[in-house]
Z-matrix of the N, CA and C atoms (Angstrom, degrees):
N
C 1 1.449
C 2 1.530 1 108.47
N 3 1.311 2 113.84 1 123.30
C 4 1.817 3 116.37 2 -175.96
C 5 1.504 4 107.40 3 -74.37
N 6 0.926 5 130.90 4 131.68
C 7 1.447 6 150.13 5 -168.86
C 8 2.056 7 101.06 6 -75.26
N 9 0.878 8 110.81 7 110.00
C 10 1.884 9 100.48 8 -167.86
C 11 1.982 10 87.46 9 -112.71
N 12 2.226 11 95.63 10 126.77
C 13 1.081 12 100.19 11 169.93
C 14 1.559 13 137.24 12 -65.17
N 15 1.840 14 106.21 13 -6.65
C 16 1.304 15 97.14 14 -178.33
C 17 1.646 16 84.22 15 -169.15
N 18 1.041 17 126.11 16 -174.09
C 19 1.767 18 146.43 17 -157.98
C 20 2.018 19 93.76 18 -89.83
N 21 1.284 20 100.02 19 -45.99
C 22 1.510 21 106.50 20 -172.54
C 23 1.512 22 111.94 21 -65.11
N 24 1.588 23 101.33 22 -50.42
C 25 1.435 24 131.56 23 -163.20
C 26 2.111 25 103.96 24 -40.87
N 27 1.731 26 94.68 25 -28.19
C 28 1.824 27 111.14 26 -164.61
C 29 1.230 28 74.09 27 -112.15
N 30 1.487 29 168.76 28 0.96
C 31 1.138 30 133.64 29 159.63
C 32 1.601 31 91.93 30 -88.48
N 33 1.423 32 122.85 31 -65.25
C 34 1.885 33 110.91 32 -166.67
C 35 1.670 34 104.22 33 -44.28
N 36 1.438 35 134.79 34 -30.25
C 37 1.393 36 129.67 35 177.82
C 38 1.781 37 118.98 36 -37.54
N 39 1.537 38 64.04 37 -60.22
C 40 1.949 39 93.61 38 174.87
C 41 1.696 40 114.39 39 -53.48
N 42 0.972 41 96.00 40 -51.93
C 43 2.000 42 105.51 41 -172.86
C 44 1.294 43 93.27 42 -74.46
N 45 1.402 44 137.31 43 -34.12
C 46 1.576 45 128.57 44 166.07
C 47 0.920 46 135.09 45 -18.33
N 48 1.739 47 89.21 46 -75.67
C 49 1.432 48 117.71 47 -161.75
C 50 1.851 49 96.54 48 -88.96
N 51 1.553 50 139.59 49 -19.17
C 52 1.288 51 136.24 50 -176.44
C 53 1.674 52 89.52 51 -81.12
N 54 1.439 53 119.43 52 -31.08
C 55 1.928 54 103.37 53 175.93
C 56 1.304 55 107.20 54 -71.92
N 57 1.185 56 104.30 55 -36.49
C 58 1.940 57 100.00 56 -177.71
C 59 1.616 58 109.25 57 -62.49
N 60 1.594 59 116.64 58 -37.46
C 61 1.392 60 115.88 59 159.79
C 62 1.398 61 133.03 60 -29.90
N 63 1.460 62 95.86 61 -72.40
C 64 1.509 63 133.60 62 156.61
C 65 1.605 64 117.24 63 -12.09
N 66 1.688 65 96.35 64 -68.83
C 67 1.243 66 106.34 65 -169.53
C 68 1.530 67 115.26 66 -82.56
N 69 1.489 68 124.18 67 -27.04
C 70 1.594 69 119.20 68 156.37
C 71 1.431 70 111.09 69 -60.66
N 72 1.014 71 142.14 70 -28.11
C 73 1.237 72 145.10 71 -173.47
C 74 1.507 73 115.90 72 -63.80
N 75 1.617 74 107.03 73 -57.14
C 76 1.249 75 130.97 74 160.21
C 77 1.631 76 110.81 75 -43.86
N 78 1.439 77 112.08 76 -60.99
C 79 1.468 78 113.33 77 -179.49
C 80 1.378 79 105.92 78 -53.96
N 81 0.998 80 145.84 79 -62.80
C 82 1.343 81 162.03 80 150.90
C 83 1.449 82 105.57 81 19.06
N 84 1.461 83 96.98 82 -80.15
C 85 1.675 84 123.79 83 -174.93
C 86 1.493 85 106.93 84 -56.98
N 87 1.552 86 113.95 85 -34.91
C 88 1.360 87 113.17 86 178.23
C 89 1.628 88 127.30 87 -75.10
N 90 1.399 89 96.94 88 -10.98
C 91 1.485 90 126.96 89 -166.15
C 92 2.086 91 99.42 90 -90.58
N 93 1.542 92 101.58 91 -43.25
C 94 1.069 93 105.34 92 178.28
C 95 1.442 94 127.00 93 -99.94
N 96 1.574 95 112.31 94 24.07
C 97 1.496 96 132.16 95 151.22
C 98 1.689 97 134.09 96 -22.92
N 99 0.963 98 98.22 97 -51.63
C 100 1.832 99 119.02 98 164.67
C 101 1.524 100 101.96 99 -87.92
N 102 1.425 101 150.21 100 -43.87
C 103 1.578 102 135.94 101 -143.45
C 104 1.951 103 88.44 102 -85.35
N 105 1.547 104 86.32 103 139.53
C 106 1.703 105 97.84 104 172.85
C 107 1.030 106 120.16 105 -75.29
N 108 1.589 107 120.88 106 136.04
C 109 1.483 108 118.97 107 170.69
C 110 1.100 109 104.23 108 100.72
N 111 1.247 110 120.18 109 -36.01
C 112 2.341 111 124.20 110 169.09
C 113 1.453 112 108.63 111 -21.27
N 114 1.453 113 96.38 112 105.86
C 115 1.340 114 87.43 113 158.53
C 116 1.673 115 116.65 114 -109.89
N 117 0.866 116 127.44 115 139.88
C 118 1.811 117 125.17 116 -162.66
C 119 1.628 118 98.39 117 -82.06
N 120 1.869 119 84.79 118 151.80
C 121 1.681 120 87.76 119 179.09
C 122 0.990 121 108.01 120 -125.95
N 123 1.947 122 125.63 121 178.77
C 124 1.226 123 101.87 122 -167.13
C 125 1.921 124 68.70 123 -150.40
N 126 1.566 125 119.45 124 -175.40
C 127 1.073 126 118.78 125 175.19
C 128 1.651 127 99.66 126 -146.90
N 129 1.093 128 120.01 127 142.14
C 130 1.382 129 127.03 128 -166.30
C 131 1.769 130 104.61 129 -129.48
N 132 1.424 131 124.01 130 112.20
C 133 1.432 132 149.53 131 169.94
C 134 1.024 133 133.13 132 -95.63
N 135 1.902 134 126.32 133 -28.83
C 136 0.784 135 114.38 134 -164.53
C 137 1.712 136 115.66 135 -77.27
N 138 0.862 137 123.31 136 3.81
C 139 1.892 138 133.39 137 153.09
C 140 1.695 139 111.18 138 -58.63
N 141 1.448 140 101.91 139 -52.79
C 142 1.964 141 98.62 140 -177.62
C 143 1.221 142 85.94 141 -46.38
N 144 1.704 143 108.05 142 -76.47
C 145 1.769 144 115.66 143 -164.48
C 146 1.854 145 130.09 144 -25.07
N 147 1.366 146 92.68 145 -50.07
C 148 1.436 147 118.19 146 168.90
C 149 1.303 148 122.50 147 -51.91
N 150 1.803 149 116.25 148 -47.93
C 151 1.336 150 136.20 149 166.83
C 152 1.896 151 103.19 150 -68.07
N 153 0.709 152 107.65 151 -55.34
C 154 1.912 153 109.46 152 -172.69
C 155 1.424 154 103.24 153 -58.72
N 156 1.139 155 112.19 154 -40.01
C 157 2.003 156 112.91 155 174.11
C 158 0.857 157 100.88 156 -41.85
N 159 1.129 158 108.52 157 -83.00
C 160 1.955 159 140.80 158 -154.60
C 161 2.139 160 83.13 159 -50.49
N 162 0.755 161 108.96 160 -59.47
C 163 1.539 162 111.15 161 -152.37
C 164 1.904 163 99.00 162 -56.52
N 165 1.338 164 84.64 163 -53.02
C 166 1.880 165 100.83 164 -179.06
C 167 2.200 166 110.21 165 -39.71
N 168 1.811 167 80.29 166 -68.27
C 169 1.594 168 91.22 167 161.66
C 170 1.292 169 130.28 168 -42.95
N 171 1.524 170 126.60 169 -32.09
C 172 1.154 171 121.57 170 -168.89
C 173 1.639 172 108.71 171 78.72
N 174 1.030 173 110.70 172 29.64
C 175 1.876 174 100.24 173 -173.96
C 176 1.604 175 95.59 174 -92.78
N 177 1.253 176 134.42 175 16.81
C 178 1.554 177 133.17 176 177.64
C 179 1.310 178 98.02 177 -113.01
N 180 1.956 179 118.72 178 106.44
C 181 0.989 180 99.09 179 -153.86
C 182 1.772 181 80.45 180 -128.25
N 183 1.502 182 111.03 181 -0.72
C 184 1.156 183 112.00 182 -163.76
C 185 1.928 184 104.44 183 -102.61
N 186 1.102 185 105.97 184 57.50
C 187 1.247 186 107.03 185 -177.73
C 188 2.127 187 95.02 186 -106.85
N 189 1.039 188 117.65 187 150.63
C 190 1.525 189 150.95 188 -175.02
C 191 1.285 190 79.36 189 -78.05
N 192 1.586 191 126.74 190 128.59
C 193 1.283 192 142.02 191 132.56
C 194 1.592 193 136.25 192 -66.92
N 195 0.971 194 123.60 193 157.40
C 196 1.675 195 117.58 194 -159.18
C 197 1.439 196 113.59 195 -102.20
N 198 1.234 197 143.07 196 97.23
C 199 1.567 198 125.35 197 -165.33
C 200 1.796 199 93.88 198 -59.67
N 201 1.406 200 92.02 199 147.83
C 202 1.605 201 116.05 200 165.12
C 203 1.541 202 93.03 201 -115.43
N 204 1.892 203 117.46 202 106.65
C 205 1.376 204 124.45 203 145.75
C 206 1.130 205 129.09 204 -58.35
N 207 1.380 206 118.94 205 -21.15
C 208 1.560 207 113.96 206 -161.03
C 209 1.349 208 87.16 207 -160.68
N 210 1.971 209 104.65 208 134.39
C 211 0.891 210 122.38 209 -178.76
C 212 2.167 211 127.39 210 -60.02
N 213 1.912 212 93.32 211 -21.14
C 214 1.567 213 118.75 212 174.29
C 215 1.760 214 97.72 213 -74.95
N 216 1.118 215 133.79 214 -1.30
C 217 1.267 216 116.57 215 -166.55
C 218 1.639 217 106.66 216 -88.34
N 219 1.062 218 131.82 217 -173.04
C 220 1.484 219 131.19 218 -152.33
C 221 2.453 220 80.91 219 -122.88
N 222 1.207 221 86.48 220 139.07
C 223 1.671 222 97.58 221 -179.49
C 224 1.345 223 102.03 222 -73.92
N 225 1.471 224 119.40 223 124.99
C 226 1.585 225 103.77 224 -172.93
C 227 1.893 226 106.50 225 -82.90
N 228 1.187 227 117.95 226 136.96
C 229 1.491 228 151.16 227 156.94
C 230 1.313 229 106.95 228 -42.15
N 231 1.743 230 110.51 229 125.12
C 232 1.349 231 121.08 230 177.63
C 233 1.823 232 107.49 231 -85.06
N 234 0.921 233 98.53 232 114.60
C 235 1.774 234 125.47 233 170.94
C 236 2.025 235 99.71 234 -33.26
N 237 1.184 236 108.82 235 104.29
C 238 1.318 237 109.29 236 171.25
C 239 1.288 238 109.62 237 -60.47
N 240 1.190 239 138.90 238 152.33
C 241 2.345 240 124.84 239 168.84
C 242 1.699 241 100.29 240 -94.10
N 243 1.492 242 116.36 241 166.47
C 244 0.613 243 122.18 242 -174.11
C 245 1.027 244 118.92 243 -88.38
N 246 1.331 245 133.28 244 107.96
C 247 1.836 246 114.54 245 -166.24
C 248 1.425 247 108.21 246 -115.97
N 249 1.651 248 97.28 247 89.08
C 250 1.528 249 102.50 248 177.38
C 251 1.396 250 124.06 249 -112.05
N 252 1.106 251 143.99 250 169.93
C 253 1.299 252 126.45 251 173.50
C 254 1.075 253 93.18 252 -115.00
N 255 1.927 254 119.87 253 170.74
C 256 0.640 255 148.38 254 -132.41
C 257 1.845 256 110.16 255 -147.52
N 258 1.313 257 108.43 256 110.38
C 259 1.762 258 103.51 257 -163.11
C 260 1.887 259 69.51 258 -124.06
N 261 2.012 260 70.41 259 147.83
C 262 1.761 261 102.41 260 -173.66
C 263 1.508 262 86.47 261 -142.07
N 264 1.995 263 89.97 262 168.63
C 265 1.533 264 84.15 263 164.53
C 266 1.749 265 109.77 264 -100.89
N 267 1.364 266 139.92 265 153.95
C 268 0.749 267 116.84 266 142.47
C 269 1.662 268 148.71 267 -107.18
N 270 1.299 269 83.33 268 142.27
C 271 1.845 270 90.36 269 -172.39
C 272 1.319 271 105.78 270 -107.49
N 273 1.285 272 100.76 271 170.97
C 274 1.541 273 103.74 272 160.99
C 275 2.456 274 85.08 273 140.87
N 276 0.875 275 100.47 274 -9.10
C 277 1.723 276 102.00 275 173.96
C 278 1.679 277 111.01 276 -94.10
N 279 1.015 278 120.06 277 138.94
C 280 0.799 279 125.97 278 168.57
C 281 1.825 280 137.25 279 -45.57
N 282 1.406 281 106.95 280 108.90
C 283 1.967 282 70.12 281 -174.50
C 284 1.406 283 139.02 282 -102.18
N 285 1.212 284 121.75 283 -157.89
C 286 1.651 285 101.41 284 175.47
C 287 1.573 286 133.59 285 -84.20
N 288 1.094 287 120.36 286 -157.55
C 289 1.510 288 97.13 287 159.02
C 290 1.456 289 111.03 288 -102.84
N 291 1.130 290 114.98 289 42.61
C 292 1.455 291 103.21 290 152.41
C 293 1.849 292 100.61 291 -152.52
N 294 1.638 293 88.86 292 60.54
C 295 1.151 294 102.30 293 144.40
C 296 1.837 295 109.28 294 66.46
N 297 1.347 296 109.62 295 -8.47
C 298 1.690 297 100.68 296 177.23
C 299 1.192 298 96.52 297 -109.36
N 300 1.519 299 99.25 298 151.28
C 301 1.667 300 111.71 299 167.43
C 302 1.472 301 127.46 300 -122.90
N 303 1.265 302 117.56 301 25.23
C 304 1.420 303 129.32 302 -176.04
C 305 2.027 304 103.31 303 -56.27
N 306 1.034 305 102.85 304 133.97
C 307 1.694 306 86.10 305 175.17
C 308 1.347 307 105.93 306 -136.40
N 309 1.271 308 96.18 307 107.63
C 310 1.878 309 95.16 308 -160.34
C 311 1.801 310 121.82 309 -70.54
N 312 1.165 311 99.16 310 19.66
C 313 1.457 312 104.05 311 165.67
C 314 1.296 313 112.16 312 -89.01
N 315 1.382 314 121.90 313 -58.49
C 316 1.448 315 132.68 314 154.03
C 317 1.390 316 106.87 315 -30.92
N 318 1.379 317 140.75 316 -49.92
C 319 1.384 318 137.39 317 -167.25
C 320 1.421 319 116.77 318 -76.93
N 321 1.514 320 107.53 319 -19.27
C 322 1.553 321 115.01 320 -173.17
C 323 1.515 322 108.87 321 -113.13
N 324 1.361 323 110.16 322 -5.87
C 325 1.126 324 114.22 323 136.31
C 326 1.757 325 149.07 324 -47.16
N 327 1.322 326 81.48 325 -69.52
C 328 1.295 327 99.48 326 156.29
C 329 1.487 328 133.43 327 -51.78
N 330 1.427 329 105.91 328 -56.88
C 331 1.357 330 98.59 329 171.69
C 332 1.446 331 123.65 330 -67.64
N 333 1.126 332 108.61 331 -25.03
C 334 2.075 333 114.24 332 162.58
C 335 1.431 334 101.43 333 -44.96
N 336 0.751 335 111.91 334 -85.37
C 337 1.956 336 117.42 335 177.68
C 338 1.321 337 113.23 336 -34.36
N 339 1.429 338 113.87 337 -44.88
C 340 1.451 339 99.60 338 -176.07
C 341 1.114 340 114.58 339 -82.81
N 342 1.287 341 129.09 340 -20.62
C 343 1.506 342 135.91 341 161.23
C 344 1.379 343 116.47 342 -51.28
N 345 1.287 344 116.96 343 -56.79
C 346 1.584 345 133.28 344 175.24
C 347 1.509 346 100.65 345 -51.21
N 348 1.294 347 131.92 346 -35.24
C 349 1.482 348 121.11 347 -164.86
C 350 1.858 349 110.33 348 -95.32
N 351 1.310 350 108.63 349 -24.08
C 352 1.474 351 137.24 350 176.77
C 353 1.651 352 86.19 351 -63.80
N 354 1.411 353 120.41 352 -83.93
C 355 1.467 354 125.23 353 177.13
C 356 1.228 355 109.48 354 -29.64
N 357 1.361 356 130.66 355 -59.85
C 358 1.545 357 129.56 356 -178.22
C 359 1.551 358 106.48 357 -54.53
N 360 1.279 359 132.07 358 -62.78
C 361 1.148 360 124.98 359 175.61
C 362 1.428 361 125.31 360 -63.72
N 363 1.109 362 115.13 361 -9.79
C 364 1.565 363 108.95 362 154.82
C 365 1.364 364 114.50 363 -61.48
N 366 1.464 365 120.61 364 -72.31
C 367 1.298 366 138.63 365 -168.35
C 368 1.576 367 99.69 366 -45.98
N 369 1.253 368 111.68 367 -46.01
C 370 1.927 369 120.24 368 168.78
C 371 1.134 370 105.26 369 -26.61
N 372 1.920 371 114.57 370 -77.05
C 373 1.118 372 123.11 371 -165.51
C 374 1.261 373 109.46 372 -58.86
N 375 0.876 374 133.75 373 -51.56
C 376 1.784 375 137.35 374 -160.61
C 377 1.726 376 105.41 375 -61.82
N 378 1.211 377 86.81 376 -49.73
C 379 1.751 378 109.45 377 169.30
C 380 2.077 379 112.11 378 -27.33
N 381 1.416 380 66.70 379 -64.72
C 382 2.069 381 88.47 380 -178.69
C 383 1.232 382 106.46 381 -70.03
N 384 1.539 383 127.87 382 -45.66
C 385 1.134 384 110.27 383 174.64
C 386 1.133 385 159.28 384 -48.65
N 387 1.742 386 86.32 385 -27.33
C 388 1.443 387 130.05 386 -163.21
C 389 1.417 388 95.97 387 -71.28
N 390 1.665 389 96.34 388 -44.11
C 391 1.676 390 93.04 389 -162.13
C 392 1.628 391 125.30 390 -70.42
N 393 1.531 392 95.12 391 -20.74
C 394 1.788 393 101.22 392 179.02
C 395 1.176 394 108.87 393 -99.94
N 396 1.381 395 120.36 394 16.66
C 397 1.740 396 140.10 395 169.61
C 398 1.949 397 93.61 396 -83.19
N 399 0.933 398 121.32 397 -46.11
C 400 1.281 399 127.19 398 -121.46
C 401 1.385 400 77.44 399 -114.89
N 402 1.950 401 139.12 400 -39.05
C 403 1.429 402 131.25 401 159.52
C 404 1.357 403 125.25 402 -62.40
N 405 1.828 404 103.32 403 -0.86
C 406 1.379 405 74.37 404 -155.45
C 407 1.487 406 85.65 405 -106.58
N 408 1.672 407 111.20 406 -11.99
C 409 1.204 408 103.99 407 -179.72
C 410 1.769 409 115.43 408 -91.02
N 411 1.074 410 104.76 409 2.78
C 412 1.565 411 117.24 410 174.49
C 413 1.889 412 113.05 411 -77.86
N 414 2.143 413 95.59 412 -33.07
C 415 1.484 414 87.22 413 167.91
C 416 1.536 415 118.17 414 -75.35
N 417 1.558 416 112.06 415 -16.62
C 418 1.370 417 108.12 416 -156.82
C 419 1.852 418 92.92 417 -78.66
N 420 1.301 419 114.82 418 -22.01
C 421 1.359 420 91.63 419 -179.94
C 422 1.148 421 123.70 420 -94.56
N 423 1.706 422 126.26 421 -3.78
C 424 1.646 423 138.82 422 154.11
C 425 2.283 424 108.05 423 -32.28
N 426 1.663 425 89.19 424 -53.29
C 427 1.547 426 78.46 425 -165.68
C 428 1.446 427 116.24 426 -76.09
């Protein structure tokens, strides 16, 4: 079990590794530019993300509790959510006549942004890290 420095620290993990998703996905579509019939995909997270906050926070407060009759009974276990994302195709471009619609402006688009947001969450993490780097070496020089 990985030891997580803070509540956020396992949500930016998550948004990481769904941009690194993201961005093969993207490559993908760009890869399948010429193949007929391609339809491009895209994958959409920010719902897991949204769900893993809320869950981390505790802001789900309206969940039904379980009676325990008997003190021998087993304590019932809080239901982890499922935090998956969700890959679609997207349409909505026009396609060619042979049936693909990848439009690599749209694709290099995309991957600009998703790059840009990958970059941001790096700098995030390091950010945070920095800071309980920086307490812990602030206690080491107290003693």
């Amino acid at each position: 079990m990985a030891v997580s420095i803070s509540k956020t620290h396992a949500l930016i993990k998550d948004a990481l590794d769904y941009r690194a998703a993201r961005q093969d996905m993207i490559s993908s579509n760009i890869a399948n530019a010429d193949t007929p019939f391609y339809r491009p995909r895209d994958i959409s997270f920010e719902d897991a993300l949204a769900q893993k906050a809320a869950d981390l926070q505790n802001k789900h407060n309206d969940t039904l509790k379980m009676a325990q009759t008997n003190a021998g009974h087993l304590k019932p276990e809080a239901q982890k959510g499922d935090y998956r994302p969700t890959t679609f195709f997207r349409d909505g471009h026009m396609a060619r006549n042979d049936g693909n619609s990848v439009d690599l402006d749209v694709e290099t688009t995309e991957m600009s942004k998703n790059s840009v947001m990958f970059n941001a969450l790096v700098q995030a993490n390091k950010k945070s890290s920095g800071i309980y780097k920086s307490v812990i070496d602030a206690s080491q020089k107290v003693n």
